[in-house]
N, C-alpha and C positions, 0 to 999 in steps of 0.2 A: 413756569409761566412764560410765555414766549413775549416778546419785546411791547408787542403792541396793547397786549393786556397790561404790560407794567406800568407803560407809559399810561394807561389811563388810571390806575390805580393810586389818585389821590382825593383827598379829604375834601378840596372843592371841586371836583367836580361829582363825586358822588352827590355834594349838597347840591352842586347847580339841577343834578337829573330831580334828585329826591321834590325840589322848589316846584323844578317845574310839572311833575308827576302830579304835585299836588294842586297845581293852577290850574292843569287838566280837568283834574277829578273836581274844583270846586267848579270851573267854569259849566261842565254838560252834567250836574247834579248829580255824581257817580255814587251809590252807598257801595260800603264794603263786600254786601250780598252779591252784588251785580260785575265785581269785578273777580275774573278767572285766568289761569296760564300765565302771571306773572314769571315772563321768563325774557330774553332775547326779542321774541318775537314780539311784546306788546301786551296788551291785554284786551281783552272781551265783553262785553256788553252781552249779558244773559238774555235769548228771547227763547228759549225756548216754548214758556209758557202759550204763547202767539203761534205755534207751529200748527199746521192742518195736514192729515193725513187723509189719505182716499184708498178705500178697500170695499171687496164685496160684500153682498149683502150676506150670504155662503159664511164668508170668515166670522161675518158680525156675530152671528148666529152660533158657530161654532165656538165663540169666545176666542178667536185666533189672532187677535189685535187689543 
């Protein structure tokens, strides 16, 4: 584990992240479903369902979409 990871590997500030992860999630109404990629980067707010696609009428027809 190299120096900078040790130094943060203690018991409060895990709790400070953990506090504030969760003042996040109650603040923007986050359910468990909606949250993805719990990693470094952050995490995700699902919209897929809201996504629009555009294709021929050809593919439509073909069942190619």
């Amino acid at each position: 584990m190299d120096r900078t990871r040790h130094l943060a590997d203690s018991e409060s500030k895990y709790r400070l992240y953990f506090e504030l992860l969760h003042q996040k999630i109650t603040e923007y109404y986050l359910e468990a479903r909606d949250i993805y990629n719990m990693d470094e980067k952050g995490f995700l707010i699902s919209i897929i369902g809201k996504s629009k696609r555009i294709f021929s009428r050809r593919q439509w027809d073909k069942k190619e979409v």
